[in-house]
C-alpha positions in Angstrom: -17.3 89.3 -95.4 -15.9 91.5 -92.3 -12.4 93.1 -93.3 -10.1 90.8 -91.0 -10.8 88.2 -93.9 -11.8 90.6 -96.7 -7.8 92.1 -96.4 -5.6 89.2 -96.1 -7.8 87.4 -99.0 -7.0 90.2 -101.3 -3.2 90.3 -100.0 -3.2 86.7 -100.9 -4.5 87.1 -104.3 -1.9 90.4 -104.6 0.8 87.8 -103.8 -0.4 85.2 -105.7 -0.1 87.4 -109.0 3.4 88.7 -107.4 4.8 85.1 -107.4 3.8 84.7 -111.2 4.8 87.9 -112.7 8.5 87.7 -110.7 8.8 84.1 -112.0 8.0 85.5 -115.6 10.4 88.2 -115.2 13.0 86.0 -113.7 12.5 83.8 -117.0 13.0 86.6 -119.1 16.4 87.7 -117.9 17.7 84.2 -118.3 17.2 83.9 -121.7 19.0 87.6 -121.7 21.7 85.7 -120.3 22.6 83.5 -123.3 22.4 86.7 -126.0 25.2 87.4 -127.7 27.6 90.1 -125.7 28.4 93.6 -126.4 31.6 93.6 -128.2 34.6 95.7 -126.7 35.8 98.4 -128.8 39.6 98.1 -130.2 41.2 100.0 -127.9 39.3 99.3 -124.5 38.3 102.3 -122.1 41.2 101.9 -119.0 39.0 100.9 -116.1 39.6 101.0 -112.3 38.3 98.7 -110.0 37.4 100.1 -106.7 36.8 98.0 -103.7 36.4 99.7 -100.1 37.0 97.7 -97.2 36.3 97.3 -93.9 37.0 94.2 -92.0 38.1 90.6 -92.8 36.0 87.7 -92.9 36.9 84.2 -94.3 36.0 84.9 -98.0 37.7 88.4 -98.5 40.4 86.6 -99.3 39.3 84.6 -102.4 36.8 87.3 -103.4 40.0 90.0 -103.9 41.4 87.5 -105.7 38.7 86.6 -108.4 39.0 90.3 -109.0 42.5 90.3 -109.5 42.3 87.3 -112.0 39.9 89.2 -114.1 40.9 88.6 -117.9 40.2 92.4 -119.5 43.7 94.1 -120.7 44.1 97.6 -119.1 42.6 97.3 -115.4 43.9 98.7 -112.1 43.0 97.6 -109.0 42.3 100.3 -105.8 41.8 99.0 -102.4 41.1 101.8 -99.7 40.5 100.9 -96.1 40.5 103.5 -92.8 44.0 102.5 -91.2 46.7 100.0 -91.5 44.8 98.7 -88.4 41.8 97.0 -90.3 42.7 93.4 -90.9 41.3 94.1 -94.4 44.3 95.9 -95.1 47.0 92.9 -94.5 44.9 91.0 -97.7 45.8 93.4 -100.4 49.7 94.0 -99.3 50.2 89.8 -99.5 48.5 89.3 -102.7 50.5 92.4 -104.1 53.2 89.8 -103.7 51.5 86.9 -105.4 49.9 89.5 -108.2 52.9 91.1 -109.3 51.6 91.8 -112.8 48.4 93.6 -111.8 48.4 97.3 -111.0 47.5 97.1 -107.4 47.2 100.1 -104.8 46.3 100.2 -101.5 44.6 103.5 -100.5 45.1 104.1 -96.4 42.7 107.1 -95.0 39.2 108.6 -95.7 37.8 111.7 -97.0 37.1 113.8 -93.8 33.3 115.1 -93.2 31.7 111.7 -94.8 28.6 110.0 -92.9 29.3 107.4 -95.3 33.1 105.7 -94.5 32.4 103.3 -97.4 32.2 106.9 -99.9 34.9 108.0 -97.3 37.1 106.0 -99.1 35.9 106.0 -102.6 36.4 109.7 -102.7 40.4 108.7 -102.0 40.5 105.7 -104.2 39.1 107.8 -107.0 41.4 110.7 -107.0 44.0 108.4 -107.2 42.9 106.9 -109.9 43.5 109.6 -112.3 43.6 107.6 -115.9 40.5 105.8 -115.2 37.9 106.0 -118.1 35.6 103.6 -116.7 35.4 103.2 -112.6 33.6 99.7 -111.0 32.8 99.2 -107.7 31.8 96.9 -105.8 31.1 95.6 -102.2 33.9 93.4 -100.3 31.8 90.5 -100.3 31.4 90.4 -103.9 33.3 87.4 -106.3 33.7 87.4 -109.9 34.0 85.1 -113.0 37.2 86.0 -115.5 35.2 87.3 -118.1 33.4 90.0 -115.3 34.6 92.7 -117.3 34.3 92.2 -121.0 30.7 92.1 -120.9 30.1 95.0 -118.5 32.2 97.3 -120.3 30.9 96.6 -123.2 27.3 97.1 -122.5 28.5 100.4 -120.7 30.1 101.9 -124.1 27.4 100.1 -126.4 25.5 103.6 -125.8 26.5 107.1 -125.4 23.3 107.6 -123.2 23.7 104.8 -121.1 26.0 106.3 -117.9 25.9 102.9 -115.5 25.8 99.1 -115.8 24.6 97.7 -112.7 24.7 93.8 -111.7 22.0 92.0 -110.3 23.5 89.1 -107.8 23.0 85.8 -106.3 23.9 84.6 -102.8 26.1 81.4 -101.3 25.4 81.1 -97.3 29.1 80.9 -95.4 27.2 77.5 -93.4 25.6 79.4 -90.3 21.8 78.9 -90.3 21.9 83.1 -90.2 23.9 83.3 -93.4 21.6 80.4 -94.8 18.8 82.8 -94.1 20.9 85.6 -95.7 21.3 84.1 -98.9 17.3 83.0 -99.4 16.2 86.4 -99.0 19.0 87.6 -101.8 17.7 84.9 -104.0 14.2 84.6 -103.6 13.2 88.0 -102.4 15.8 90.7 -103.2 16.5 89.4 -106.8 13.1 88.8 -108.1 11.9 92.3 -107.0 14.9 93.6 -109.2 14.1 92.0 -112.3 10.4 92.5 -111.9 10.7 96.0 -111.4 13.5 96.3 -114.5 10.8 94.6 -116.5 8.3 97.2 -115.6 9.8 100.9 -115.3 13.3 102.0 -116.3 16.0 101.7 -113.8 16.5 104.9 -111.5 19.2 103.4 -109.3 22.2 100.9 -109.5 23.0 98.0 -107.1 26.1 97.8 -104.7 27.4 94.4 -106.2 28.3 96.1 -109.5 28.7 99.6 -110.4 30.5 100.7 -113.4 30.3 104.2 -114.5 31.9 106.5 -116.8 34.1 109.1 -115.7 32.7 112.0 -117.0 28.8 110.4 -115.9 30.6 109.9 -112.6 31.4 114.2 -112.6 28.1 115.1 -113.9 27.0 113.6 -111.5 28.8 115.5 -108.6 31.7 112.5 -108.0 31.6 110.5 -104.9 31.3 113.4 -103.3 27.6 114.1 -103.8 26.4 111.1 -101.9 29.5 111.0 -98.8 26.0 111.7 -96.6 24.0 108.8 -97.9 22.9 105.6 -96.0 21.7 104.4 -99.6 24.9 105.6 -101.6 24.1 102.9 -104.8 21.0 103.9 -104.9 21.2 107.9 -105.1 24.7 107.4 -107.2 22.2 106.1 -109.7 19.4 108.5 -109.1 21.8 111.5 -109.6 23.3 109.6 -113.1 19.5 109.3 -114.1 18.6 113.3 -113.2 21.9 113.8 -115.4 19.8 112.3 -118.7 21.7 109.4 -118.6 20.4 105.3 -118.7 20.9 103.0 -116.3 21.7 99.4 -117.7 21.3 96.3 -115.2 23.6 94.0 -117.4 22.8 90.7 -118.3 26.0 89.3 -116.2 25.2 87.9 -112.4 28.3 88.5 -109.6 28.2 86.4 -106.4 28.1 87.5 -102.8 28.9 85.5 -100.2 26.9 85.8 -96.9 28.6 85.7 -93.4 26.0 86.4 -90.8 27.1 84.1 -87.7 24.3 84.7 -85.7 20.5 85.5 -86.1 20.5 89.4 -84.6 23.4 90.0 -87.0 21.0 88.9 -89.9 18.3 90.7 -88.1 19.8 94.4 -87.9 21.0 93.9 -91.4 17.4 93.1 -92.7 16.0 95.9 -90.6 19.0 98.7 -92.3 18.0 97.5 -95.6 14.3 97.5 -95.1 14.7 101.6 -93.3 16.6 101.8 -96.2 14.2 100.8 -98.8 11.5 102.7 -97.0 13.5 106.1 -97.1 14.7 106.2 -100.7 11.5 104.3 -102.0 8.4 105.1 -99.7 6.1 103.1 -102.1 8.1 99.6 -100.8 5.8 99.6 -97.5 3.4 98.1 -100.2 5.7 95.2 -100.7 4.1 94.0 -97.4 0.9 92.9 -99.7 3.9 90.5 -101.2 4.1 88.3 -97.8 1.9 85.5 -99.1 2.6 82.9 -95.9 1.7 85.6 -93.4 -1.5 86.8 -95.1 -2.9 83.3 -95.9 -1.9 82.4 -92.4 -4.0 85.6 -91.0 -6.8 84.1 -93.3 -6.9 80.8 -91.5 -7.0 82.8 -88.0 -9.6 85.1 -88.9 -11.7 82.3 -90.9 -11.2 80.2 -87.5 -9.4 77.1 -89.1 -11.8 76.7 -92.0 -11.0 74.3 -94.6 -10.7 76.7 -97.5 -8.3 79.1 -95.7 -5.8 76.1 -94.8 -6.3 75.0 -98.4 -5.7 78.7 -99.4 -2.4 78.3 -97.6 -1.3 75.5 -99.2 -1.1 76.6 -102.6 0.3 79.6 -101.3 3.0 77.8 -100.1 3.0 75.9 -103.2 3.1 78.8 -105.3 6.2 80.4 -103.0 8.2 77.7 -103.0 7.5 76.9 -107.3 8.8 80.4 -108.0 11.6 80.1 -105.6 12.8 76.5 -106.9 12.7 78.6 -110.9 14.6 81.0 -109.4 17.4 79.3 -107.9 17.3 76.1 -110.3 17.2 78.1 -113.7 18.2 81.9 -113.6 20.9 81.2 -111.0 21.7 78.0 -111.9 22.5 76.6 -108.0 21.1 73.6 -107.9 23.2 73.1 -104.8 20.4 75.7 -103.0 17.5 74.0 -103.7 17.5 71.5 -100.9 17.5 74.6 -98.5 14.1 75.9 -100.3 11.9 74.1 -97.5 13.5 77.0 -95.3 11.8 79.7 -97.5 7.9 80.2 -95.5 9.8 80.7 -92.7 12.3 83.5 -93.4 8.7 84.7 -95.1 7.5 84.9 -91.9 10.7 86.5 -90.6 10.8 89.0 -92.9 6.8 90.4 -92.1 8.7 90.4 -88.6 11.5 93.0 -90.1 9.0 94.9 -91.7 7.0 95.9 -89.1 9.5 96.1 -86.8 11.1 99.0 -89.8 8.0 100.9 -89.1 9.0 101.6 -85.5 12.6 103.8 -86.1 14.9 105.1 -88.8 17.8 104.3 -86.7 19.9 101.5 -87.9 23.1 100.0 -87.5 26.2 99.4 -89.6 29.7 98.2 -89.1 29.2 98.6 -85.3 27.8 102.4 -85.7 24.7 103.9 -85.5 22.7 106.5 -86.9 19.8 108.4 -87.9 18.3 108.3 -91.6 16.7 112.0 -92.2 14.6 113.7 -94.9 16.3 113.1 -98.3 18.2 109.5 -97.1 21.0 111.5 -95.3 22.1 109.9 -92.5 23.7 110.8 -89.2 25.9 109.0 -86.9 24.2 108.7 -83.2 26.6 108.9 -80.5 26.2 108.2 -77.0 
């Protein structure tokens, strides 16, 4: 047996075993789902949300507002965006209007000296925000069920040495065949390697969708502050909380984020940050390439010349990719609706092999229209010119 077929047999095998144990994990956090929830204590910890902005698109709207209709008693919402020039910024001032009740600020301006313009104006949002106990964040393209908080909060006070609650997340595509492509690598790639790897190792890091920390975690941690230089700020914000002694908790809650790519190079430099991404902060994720089942039992059938055990061998591959996908989406995400767009999966498979290699070739990357460099300890630089 020469190598060209000796490796991708073994990748296939290696992706084979991927595909079960995910679907296992995946399994495992859904009956986590329906466990009884932390209870809150008497008087609940004051918590303020934090949501940066940058941009509108046609579901910031309705996602600020599923935030604002959250049912927990002392909340207070903080909305920070550069100028009053970003159309994000007319959202908040007209559903200040509609939202009388809630505590809502809108933070204009960034912390000076940040890489990182989302931290730019966390850093702002958080001074403000001076009676916070609890702080959550979350992306702009994040939505929310009433009860978001309750359980959260609870599972973060549960525990002194727990310091974050972090939420896993599923995806809805805005219609364009991009976003479509978008939300099937959140669901079927992106969330199964989170639950495996919570079901293997403690976390060391927290996820964008959801982070809520405690405020003193927060300071032992060196603030916002400590990662205004970070391409991956979720992921060192954790880190740091973790070097600090503390837990990191991915709660048992999902939150919902709604993909907007309109065109296929805008889902393709977003694939290719968060691959760079992965591969600075976590070198060991070039092995996930062994996980590409579709490309490896396609190189078998090349380098076994068409032969009737390789195209069998692909097959079940197939098979096996779209099984764990359907258990995925049908039973831990419960979106039956996304099922019919399963057939699409070997293909952004195939894609993806595409953005991996194609991470291999730079650690420049591009986001929100700017681009820079990602050095030695995931800093990153802007690139002008």
């Amino acid at each position: 047996m020469t190598i060209w077929i000796a490796l991708p047999a073994a990748a296939v095998v290696v992706s084979m075993f991927y595909y079960i144990a995910a679907t296992l994990a995946a399994i495992r956090f859904a009956k986590r789902t329906t466990s009884p929830l932390s209870p809150l204590p008497k008087v609940p910890p004051r918590v303020a949300v934090l949501k940066p902005l940058h941009g509108s698109s046609n579901s910031l709207a309705g996602n600020l507002v599923s935030f604002l209709e959250i049912a927990y008693p002392r909340v207070d919402y903080y909305f920070g965006v550069e100028s009053y020039e970003d159309g994000a910024a007319e959202i908040p001032v007209a559903l200040r209007q509609r939202y009388q009740y809630a505590n809502l600020t809108l933070i204009v301006g960034e912390e000076p000296n940040c890489s990182n313009r989302k931290i730019a104006k966390l850093v702002k949002m958080a001074d403000r925000a001076e009676k916070a106990e609890v702080f959550v964040l979350s992306d702009a393209d994040v939505s929310v069920e009433r009860d978001y908080l309750n359980p959260i909060v609870g599972e973060l006070v549960s525990d002194e040495k727990i310091g974050i609650v972090t939420c896993a997340y599923r995806a809805r595509p805005g219609g364009s065949f991009a976003s479509r492509l978008e939300a099937l690598y959140v669901n079927t790639d992106f969330l199964p390697q989170i639950l495996l790897a919570e079901m293997i190792e403690p976390m060391h890091y927290a996820l964008g969708a959801t982070i809520a920390i405690k405020r003193k975690v927060l300071e032992a941690a060196g603030g916002f502050r400590a990662v205004k230089n970070m391409l991956a700020d979720d992921f060192y914000l954790g880190n740091f909380t973790n070097t600090q002694g503390y837990e990191i908790k991915l709660s048992d809650s999902l939150v919902t984020l709604t993909c907007e790519e309109k065109s296929f190079a805008e889902f393709w430099h977003h694939q290719l940050r968060w691959a760079r991404t992965y591969r600075t902060v976590r070198p060991i994720s070039i092995a996930t390439i062994l996980m590409h089942g579709p490309f490896w039992a396609l190189m078998l059938v090349v380098a076994s010349r068409g032969s009737a055990a390789a195209f069998a061998t692909l097959t079940l591959v197939v098979a096996a990719r779209l099984a764990m996908s359907a258990a995925i989406v049908g039973r831990v995400l419960k979106m039956p609706g996304m099922l019919s767009e399963l057939w699409m999966v070997p293909l952004k498979d195939l894609i993806m092999t595409g953005v991996w290699f194609a991470s291999l070739l730079s650690n420049k990357v591009m986001w929100a229209g700017r681009q820079f460099k990602v050095i030695r300890g995931g800093v990153m630089r802007e690139v002008k010119g």
